[in-house]
C-alpha positions as CSV (number, residue, x, y, z in Angstrom):
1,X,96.7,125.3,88.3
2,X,100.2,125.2,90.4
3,X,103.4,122.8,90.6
4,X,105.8,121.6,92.7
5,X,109.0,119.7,92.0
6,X,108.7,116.1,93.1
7,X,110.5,112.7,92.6
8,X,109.7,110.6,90.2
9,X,111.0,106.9,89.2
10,X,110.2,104.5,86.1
11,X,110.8,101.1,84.9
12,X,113.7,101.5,82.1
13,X,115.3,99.2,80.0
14,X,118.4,100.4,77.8
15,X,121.6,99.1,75.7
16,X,124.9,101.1,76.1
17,X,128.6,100.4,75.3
18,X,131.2,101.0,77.5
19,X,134.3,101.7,77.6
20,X,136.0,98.9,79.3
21,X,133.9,96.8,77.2
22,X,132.6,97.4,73.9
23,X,129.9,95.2,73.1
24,X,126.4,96.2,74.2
25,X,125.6,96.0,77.8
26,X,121.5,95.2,78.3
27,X,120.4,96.9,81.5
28,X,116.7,95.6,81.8
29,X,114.4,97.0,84.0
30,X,115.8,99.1,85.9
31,X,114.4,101.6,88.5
32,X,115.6,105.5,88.2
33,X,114.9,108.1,90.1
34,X,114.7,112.0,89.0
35,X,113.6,115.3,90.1
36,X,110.0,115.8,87.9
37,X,107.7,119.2,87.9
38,X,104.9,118.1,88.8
39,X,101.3,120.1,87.5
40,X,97.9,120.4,89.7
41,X,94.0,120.9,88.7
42,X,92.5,123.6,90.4
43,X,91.7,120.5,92.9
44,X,95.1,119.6,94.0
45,X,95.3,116.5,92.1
46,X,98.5,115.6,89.7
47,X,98.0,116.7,86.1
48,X,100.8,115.9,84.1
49,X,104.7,116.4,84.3
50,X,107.7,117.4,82.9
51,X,110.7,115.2,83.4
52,X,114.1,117.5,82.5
53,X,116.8,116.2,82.2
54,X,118.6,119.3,83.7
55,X,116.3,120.3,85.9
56,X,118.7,122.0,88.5
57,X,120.4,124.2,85.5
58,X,120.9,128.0,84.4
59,X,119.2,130.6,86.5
60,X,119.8,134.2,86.1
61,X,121.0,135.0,89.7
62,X,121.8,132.9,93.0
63,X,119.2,133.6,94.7
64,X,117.1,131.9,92.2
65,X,119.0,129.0,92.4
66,X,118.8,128.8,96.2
67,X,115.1,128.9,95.7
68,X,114.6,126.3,93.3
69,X,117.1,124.1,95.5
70,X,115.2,124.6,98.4
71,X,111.8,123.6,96.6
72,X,113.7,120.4,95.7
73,X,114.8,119.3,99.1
74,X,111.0,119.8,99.9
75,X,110.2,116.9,97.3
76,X,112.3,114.8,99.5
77,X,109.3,114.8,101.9
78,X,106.5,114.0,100.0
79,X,105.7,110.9,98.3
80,X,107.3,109.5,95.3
81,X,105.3,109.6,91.8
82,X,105.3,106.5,89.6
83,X,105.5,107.6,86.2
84,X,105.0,104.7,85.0
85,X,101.6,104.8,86.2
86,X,100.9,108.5,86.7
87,X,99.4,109.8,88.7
88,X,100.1,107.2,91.2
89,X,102.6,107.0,94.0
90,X,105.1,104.7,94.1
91,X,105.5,102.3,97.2
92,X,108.8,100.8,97.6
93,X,108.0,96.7,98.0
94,X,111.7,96.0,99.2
95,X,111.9,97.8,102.3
């Protein structure tokens, strides 16, 4: 088994208040993007994932954290992972 970081994106629908205006917004449906680890079978196929929410946090020296960044800009170039429907790669209908 190995993993790689990767992008991910999912269909989210939320309610939050804000500041400027205190009754509940609705956001519905909207399409977010984060940095997932992704798993592998022994095959090479997408196992599973862990989505962090602070992925790009607390490592015990700089040079780990100049790895880990340069295995996220490596993410950049692969293909985007629905999570929504995982293991699938997500294809970008408006452009």
């Amino acid at each position: 088994m190995s993993w790689n970081y990767r992008i991910g994106t999912h269909v989210f629908s939320y309610k939050k208040a804000f500041v400027s205006n205190p009754k509940l917004a609705e956001m519905k449906d909207q399409r977010l993007f984060s940095i997932i680890e992704v798993y592998y079978d022994k095959n090479g196929k997408p196992d599973g994932y862990i989505d962090k929410k602070n992925t790009l946090s607390n490592w015990e020296d700089l040079s780990d954290l100049i790895g880990t960044v340069d295995l996220v800009k490596l993410a950049l170039s692969k293909p985007i992972i629905d999570i929504d429907n995982f293991p699938n790669e997500w294809k970008d209908e408006d452009n």
